[in-house]
C-alpha positions as CSV (number, residue, x, y, z in Angstrom):
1,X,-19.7,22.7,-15.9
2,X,-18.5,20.2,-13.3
3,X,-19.3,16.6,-14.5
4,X,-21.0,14.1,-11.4
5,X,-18.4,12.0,-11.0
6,X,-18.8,8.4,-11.3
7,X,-18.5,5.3,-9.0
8,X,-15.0,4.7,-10.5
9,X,-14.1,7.7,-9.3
10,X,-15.5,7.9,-5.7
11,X,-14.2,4.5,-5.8
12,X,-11.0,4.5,-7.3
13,X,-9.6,0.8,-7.8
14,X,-6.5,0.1,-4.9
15,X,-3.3,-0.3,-6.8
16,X,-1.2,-2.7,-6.4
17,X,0.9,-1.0,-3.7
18,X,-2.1,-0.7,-1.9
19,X,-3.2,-3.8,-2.1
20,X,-0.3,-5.1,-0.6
21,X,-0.4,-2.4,2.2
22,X,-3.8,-2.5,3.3
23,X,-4.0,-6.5,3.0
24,X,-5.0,-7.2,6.5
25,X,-8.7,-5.0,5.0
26,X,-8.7,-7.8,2.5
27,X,-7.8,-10.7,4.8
28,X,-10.5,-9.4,7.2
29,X,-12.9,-9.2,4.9
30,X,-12.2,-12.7,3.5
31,X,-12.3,-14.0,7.3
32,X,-15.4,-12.6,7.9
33,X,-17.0,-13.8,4.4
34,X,-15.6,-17.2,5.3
35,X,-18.0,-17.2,8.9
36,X,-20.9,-15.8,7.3
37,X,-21.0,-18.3,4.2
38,X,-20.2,-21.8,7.1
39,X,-23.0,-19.8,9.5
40,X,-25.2,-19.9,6.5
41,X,-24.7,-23.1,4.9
42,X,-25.1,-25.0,8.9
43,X,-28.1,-23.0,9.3
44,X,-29.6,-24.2,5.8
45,X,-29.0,-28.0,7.0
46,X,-30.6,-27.4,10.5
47,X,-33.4,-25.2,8.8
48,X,-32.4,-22.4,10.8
49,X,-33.0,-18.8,9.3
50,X,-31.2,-15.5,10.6
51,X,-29.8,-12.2,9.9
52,X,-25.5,-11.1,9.7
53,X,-24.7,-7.3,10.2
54,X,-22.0,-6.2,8.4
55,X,-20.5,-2.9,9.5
56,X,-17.9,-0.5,8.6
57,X,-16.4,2.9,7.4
58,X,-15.2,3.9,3.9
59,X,-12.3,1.4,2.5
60,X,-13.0,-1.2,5.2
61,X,-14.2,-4.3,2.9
62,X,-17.7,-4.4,3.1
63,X,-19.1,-4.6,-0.2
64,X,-15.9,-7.3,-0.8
65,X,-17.7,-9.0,2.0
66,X,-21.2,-8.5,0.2
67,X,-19.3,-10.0,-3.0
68,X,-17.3,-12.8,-1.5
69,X,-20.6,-14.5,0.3
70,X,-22.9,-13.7,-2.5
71,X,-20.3,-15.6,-5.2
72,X,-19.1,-18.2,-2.7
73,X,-22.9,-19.2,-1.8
74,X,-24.0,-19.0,-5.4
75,X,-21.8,-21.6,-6.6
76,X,-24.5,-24.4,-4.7
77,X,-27.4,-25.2,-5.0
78,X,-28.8,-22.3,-3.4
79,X,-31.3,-19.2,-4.6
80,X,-29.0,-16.3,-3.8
81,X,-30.1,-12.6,-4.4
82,X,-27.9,-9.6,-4.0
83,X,-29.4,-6.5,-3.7
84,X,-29.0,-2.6,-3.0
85,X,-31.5,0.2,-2.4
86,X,-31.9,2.3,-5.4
87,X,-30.9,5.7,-5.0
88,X,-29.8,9.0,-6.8
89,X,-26.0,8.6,-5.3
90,X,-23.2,8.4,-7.2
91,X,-21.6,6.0,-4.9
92,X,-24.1,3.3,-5.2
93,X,-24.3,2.5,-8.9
94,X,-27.8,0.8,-9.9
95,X,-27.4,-2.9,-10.0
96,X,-23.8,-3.4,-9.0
97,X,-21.8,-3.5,-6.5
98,X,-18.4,-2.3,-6.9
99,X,-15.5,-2.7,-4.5
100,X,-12.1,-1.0,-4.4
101,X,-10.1,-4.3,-4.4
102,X,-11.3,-4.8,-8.4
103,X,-14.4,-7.1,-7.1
104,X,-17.8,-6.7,-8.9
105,X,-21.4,-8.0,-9.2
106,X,-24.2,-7.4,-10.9
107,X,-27.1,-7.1,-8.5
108,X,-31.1,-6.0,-7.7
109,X,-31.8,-2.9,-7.2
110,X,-34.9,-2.0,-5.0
111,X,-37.1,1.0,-4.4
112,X,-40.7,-0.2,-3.5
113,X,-42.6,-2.7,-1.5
114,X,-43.0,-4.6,-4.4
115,X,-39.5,-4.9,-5.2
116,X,-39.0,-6.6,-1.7
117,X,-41.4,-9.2,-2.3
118,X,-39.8,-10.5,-5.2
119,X,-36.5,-10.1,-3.3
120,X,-37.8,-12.0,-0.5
121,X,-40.4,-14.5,-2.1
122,X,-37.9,-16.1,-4.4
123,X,-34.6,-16.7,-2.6
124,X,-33.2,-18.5,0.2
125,X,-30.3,-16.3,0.9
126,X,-30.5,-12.2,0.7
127,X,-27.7,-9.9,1.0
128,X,-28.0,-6.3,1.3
129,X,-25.2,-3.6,0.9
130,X,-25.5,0.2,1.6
131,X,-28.6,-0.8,3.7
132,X,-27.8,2.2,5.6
133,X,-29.5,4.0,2.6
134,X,-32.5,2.5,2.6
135,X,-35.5,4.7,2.0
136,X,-36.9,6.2,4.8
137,X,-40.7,5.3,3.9
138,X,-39.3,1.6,2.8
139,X,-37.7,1.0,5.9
140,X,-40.0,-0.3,8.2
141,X,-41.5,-2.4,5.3
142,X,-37.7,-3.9,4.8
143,X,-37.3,-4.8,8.6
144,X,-40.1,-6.5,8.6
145,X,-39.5,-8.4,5.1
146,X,-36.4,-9.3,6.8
147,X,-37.7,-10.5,9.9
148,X,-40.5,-12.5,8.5
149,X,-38.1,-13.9,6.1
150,X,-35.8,-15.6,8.9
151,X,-38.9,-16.7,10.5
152,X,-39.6,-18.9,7.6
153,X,-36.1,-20.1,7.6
154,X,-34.2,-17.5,5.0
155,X,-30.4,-16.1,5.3
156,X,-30.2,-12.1,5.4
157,X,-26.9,-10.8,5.2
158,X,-27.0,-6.8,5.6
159,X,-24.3,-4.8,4.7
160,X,-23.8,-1.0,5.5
161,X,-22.3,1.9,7.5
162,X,-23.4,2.6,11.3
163,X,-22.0,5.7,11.9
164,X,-23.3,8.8,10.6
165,X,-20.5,11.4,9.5
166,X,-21.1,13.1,12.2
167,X,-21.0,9.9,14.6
168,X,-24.2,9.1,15.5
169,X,-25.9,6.0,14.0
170,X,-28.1,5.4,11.5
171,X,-31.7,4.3,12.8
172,X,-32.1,1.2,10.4
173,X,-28.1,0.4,10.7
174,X,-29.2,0.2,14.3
175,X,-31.7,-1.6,14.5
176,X,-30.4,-4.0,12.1
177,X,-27.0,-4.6,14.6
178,X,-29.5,-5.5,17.2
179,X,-31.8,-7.8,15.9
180,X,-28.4,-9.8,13.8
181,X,-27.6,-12.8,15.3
182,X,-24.1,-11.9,14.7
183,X,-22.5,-8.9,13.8
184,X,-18.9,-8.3,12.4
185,X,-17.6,-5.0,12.7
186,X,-15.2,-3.9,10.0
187,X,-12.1,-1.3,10.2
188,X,-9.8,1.2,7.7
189,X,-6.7,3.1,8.1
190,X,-7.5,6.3,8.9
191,X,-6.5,9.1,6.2
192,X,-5.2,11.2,8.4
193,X,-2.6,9.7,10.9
194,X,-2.2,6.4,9.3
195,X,-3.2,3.9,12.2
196,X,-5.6,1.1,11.7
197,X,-8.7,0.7,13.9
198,X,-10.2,3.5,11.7
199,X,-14.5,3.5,12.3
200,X,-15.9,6.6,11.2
201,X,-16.1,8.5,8.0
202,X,-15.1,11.9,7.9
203,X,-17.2,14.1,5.3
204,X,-15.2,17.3,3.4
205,X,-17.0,20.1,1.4
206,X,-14.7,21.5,-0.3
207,X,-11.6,20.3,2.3
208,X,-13.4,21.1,5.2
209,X,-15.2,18.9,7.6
210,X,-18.4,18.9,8.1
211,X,-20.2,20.8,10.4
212,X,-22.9,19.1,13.2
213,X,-25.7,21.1,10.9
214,X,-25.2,19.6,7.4
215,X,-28.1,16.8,6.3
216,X,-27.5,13.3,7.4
217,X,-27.2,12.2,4.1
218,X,-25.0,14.3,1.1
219,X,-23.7,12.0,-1.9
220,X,-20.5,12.5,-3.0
221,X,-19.4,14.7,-5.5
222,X,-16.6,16.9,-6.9
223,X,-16.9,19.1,-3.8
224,X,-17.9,16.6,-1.3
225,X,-15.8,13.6,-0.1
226,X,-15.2,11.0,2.3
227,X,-12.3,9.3,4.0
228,X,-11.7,7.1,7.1
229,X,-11.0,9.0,10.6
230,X,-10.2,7.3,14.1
231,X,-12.4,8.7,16.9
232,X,-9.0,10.7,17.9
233,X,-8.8,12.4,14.1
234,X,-12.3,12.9,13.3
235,X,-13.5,16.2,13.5
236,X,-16.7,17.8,13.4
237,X,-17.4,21.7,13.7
238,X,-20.0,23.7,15.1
Protein backbone atom coordinates (compact mmCIF):
# COMPACT_ATOMS: atom_id res chain seq x y z
CA UNK A 1 0.00 0.00 0.00
CA UNK A 2 1.12 3.43 -1.11
CA UNK A 3 1.74 5.73 1.95
CA UNK A 4 0.09 9.67 1.49
CA UNK A 5 2.92 11.40 1.30
CA UNK A 6 3.72 14.14 3.56
CA UNK A 7 4.24 17.96 3.35
CA UNK A 8 8.00 17.30 3.44
CA UNK A 9 7.65 15.49 0.66
CA UNK A 10 5.40 17.61 -1.69
CA UNK A 11 7.54 20.15 -0.39
CA UNK A 12 10.95 19.05 -0.45
CA UNK A 13 13.40 21.62 1.38
CA UNK A 14 15.68 23.64 -1.75
CA UNK A 15 19.26 22.54 -1.32
CA UNK A 16 21.76 24.61 -1.10
CA UNK A 17 22.47 24.62 -4.87
CA UNK A 18 19.12 25.63 -5.27
CA UNK A 19 19.06 28.13 -3.07
CA UNK A 20 21.73 29.81 -4.71
CA UNK A 21 20.07 29.27 -8.17
CA UNK A 22 16.70 30.31 -7.67
CA UNK A 23 17.75 33.41 -5.30
CA UNK A 24 16.08 36.08 -7.23
CA UNK A 25 12.50 33.67 -5.80
CA UNK A 26 13.92 34.53 -2.39
CA UNK A 27 14.98 38.15 -3.05
CA UNK A 28 11.52 38.68 -4.49
CA UNK A 29 9.83 37.41 -1.93
CA UNK A 30 11.83 39.35 0.68
CA UNK A 31 11.13 42.59 -1.50
CA UNK A 32 7.72 42.10 -1.49
CA UNK A 33 7.47 41.11 2.39
CA UNK A 34 9.48 44.27 2.90
CA UNK A 35 6.42 46.58 1.12
CA UNK A 36 3.70 44.76 2.64
CA UNK A 37 5.19 45.01 6.37
CA UNK A 38 6.18 49.42 5.71
CA UNK A 39 2.33 49.49 3.87
CA UNK A 40 1.11 47.97 7.08
CA UNK A 41 2.95 49.52 9.70
CA UNK A 42 2.05 53.43 7.89
CA UNK A 43 -1.38 52.25 7.64
CA UNK A 44 -1.46 51.32 11.50
CA UNK A 45 -0.21 55.05 12.39
CA UNK A 46 -2.81 56.76 9.98
CA UNK A 47 -5.50 54.18 11.15
CA UNK A 48 -5.89 53.03 7.86
CA UNK A 49 -7.13 49.34 7.38
CA UNK A 50 -6.79 47.26 3.90
CA UNK A 51 -6.17 44.09 2.29
CA UNK A 52 -2.53 42.76 0.15
CA UNK A 53 -2.97 39.91 -2.52
CA UNK A 54 -0.35 37.74 -2.73
CA UNK A 55 -0.21 35.61 -5.87
CA UNK A 56 1.73 32.93 -7.37
CA UNK A 57 2.43 29.39 -8.81
CA UNK A 58 4.25 26.45 -7.08
CA UNK A 59 7.96 27.36 -5.84
CA UNK A 60 7.36 31.09 -6.28
CA UNK A 61 7.71 32.33 -2.48
CA UNK A 62 4.50 32.81 -1.19
CA UNK A 63 4.18 31.17 1.96
CA UNK A 64 8.05 32.78 2.60
CA UNK A 65 6.11 35.88 1.96
CA UNK A 66 3.20 34.71 4.44
CA UNK A 67 6.25 33.92 6.94
CA UNK A 68 8.54 36.91 6.45
CA UNK A 69 5.44 39.57 7.22
CA UNK A 70 3.92 37.46 9.88
CA UNK A 71 7.56 37.21 11.98
CA UNK A 72 8.71 40.71 10.89
CA UNK A 73 5.21 42.29 12.15
CA UNK A 74 5.15 40.14 15.29
CA UNK A 75 8.22 41.30 16.71
CA UNK A 76 6.04 44.94 17.68
CA UNK A 77 3.63 45.64 19.43
CA UNK A 78 1.09 44.33 17.27
CA UNK A 79 -1.74 41.34 17.48
CA UNK A 80 -0.66 39.34 14.52
CA UNK A 81 -2.58 36.05 13.51
CA UNK A 82 -1.50 33.69 10.80
CA UNK A 83 -3.79 31.44 9.54
CA UNK A 84 -4.77 28.72 6.83
CA UNK A 85 -8.02 27.01 5.92
CA UNK A 86 -8.22 23.60 7.28
CA UNK A 87 -8.38 20.97 4.76
CA UNK A 88 -7.79 17.24 4.00
CA UNK A 89 -4.58 18.12 1.61
CA UNK A 90 -1.48 16.94 2.09
CA UNK A 91 0.13 20.07 1.02
CA UNK A 92 -1.38 22.29 3.55
CA UNK A 93 -0.32 20.72 6.93
CA UNK A 94 -2.76 21.86 9.85
CA UNK A 95 -1.35 24.72 11.68
CA UNK A 96 1.86 25.46 9.85
CA UNK A 97 3.03 26.79 7.20
CA UNK A 98 5.95 25.35 5.59
CA UNK A 99 8.11 26.78 2.87
CA UNK A 100 10.67 25.24 0.57
CA UNK A 101 13.49 27.74 1.57
CA UNK A 102 13.62 25.91 5.33
CA UNK A 103 11.04 28.78 6.78
CA UNK A 104 8.31 27.64 9.18
CA UNK A 105 5.39 28.81 11.42
CA UNK A 106 3.11 27.59 13.57
CA UNK A 107 -0.29 29.01 12.64
CA UNK A 108 -4.50 28.88 13.03
CA UNK A 109 -6.11 26.74 11.22
CA UNK A 110 -9.86 27.50 10.33
CA UNK A 111 -12.93 25.65 9.12
CA UNK A 112 -16.08 27.44 10.42
CA UNK A 113 -17.69 30.80 10.92
CA UNK A 114 -16.72 30.66 14.30
CA UNK A 115 -13.24 30.12 13.70
CA UNK A 116 -13.22 33.51 11.71
CA UNK A 117 -14.45 35.45 14.44
CA UNK A 118 -11.89 34.63 16.70
CA UNK A 119 -9.51 35.18 13.81
CA UNK A 120 -10.82 38.46 13.12
CA UNK A 121 -12.16 39.82 16.66
CA UNK A 122 -8.77 39.50 18.34
CA UNK A 123 -6.01 40.74 15.95
CA UNK A 124 -4.98 43.73 14.18
CA UNK A 125 -3.12 42.16 11.41
CA UNK A 126 -4.40 38.73 9.49
CA UNK A 127 -2.51 36.89 7.04
CA UNK A 128 -3.99 34.18 5.06
CA UNK A 129 -2.03 31.48 2.93
CA UNK A 130 -3.59 28.86 0.54
CA UNK A 131 -6.73 31.14 0.61
CA UNK A 132 -7.34 29.81 -2.64
CA UNK A 133 -8.63 26.70 -0.72
CA UNK A 134 -10.93 28.14 1.21
CA UNK A 135 -14.13 26.28 1.74
CA UNK A 136 -16.60 26.87 -0.69
CA UNK A 137 -19.69 27.34 1.91
CA UNK A 138 -16.96 29.56 4.11
CA UNK A 139 -16.22 31.75 1.43
CA UNK A 140 -18.54 34.34 1.22
CA UNK A 141 -18.52 34.37 5.15
CA UNK A 142 -14.49 35.03 4.79
CA UNK A 143 -14.84 37.92 2.27
CA UNK A 144 -16.93 39.56 4.27
CA UNK A 145 -14.94 39.00 7.60
CA UNK A 146 -12.33 40.47 5.61
CA UNK A 147 -13.98 43.35 4.38
CA UNK A 148 -15.61 44.35 7.54
CA UNK A 149 -12.39 43.93 9.21
CA UNK A 150 -10.51 46.76 7.08
CA UNK A 151 -13.46 48.84 7.57
CA UNK A 152 -12.71 48.94 11.22
CA UNK A 153 -9.15 49.63 10.50
CA UNK A 154 -7.42 45.88 10.42
CA UNK A 155 -4.42 44.59 8.02
CA UNK A 156 -5.36 41.39 5.77
CA UNK A 157 -2.65 39.92 4.00
CA UNK A 158 -4.00 37.01 1.61
CA UNK A 159 -1.93 34.62 0.26
CA UNK A 160 -2.74 32.01 -2.51
CA UNK A 161 -2.73 30.70 -6.10
CA UNK A 162 -4.88 32.49 -8.96
CA UNK A 163 -4.68 30.25 -11.55
CA UNK A 164 -6.37 27.02 -11.70
CA UNK A 165 -4.24 24.08 -13.23
CA UNK A 166 -6.02 24.35 -16.00
CA UNK A 167 -5.67 28.30 -16.19
CA UNK A 168 -8.61 29.69 -15.21
CA UNK A 169 -8.91 31.45 -11.81
CA UNK A 170 -10.09 30.66 -8.75
CA UNK A 171 -13.42 32.63 -7.82
CA UNK A 172 -12.23 33.77 -4.22
CA UNK A 173 -8.49 34.29 -5.57
CA UNK A 174 -10.37 36.62 -7.85
CA UNK A 175 -12.17 38.35 -6.07
CA UNK A 176 -9.65 38.86 -3.50
CA UNK A 177 -7.05 40.51 -6.36
CA UNK A 178 -9.79 42.91 -6.90
CA UNK A 179 -10.84 44.22 -3.86
CA UNK A 180 -6.66 44.33 -2.53
CA UNK A 181 -5.48 47.54 -2.41
CA UNK A 182 -2.34 46.22 -3.77
CA UNK A 183 -1.48 43.07 -5.22
CA UNK A 184 2.01 41.52 -5.85
CA UNK A 185 2.23 38.97 -8.28
CA UNK A 186 4.85 36.28 -7.69
CA UNK A 187 6.93 34.06 -10.34
CA UNK A 188 8.92 30.40 -10.68
CA UNK A 189 11.18 28.81 -13.18
CA UNK A 190 9.34 26.75 -15.15
CA UNK A 191 10.15 22.86 -14.83
CA UNK A 192 10.16 22.40 -18.11
CA UNK A 193 12.32 24.82 -20.21
CA UNK A 194 14.01 26.49 -17.50
CA UNK A 195 13.08 30.32 -17.97
CA UNK A 196 11.82 32.48 -15.33
CA UNK A 197 8.52 34.29 -15.55
CA UNK A 198 6.86 30.91 -14.76
CA UNK A 199 2.78 31.64 -13.57
CA UNK A 200 0.92 28.55 -13.83
CA UNK A 201 0.97 25.14 -12.23
CA UNK A 202 0.96 22.30 -14.33
CA UNK A 203 -0.89 19.21 -12.68
CA UNK A 204 0.60 15.36 -13.67
CA UNK A 205 -1.38 12.02 -12.92
CA UNK A 206 0.81 9.75 -13.20
CA UNK A 207 3.32 11.93 -15.72
CA UNK A 208 0.69 13.14 -17.68
CA UNK A 209 -1.05 16.52 -17.69
CA UNK A 210 -4.11 17.02 -16.81
CA UNK A 211 -6.93 16.95 -18.89
CA UNK A 212 -9.69 20.20 -19.11
CA UNK A 213 -12.21 17.44 -17.36
CA UNK A 214 -10.40 16.58 -14.10
CA UNK A 215 -11.96 18.41 -10.69
CA UNK A 216 -10.76 21.88 -9.98
CA UNK A 217 -9.25 20.78 -6.98
CA UNK A 218 -6.98 17.18 -6.55
CA UNK A 219 -4.37 17.18 -3.60
CA UNK A 220 -1.22 15.90 -4.28
CA UNK A 221 -0.23 12.50 -3.89
CA UNK A 222 2.15 9.67 -5.06
CA UNK A 223 0.37 9.79 -8.48
CA UNK A 224 -0.47 13.31 -8.62
CA UNK A 225 1.98 16.34 -8.83
CA UNK A 226 2.62 19.80 -9.52
CA UNK A 227 5.35 21.89 -11.07
CA UNK A 228 5.74 25.44 -12.50
CA UNK A 229 4.89 25.88 -16.51
CA UNK A 230 5.12 29.31 -18.55
CA UNK A 231 2.01 29.97 -20.58
CA UNK A 232 4.32 28.68 -23.74
CA UNK A 233 4.99 25.03 -21.79
CA UNK A 234 1.81 24.45 -20.02
CA UNK A 235 -0.29 21.95 -21.43
CA UNK A 236 -3.64 20.90 -21.02
CA UNK A 237 -5.48 17.99 -22.99
CA UNK A 238 -8.80 17.37 -24.10
Amino acid sequence: MNKTPSIEDIKKKATTEELELYSYVTDKAENVADEIVDMVKLGVKTGDGGMVFVYGPQNSGKTLVACLVANSLMSGKLVVTPAQPDVDRSDVPKNRYYSRSGVDLNVKSFSGKTDLEKLFGKSDVVIIDEVQFTQPELQSYLLKSILDFVDRGGWVVCVGVLFTSQASEFLLSAVLRDRAIKVFGLTATCQKCGTRGATLNQRLVNGVPTTADDPELIAPSNSVSYEPRCSDCHVIIG
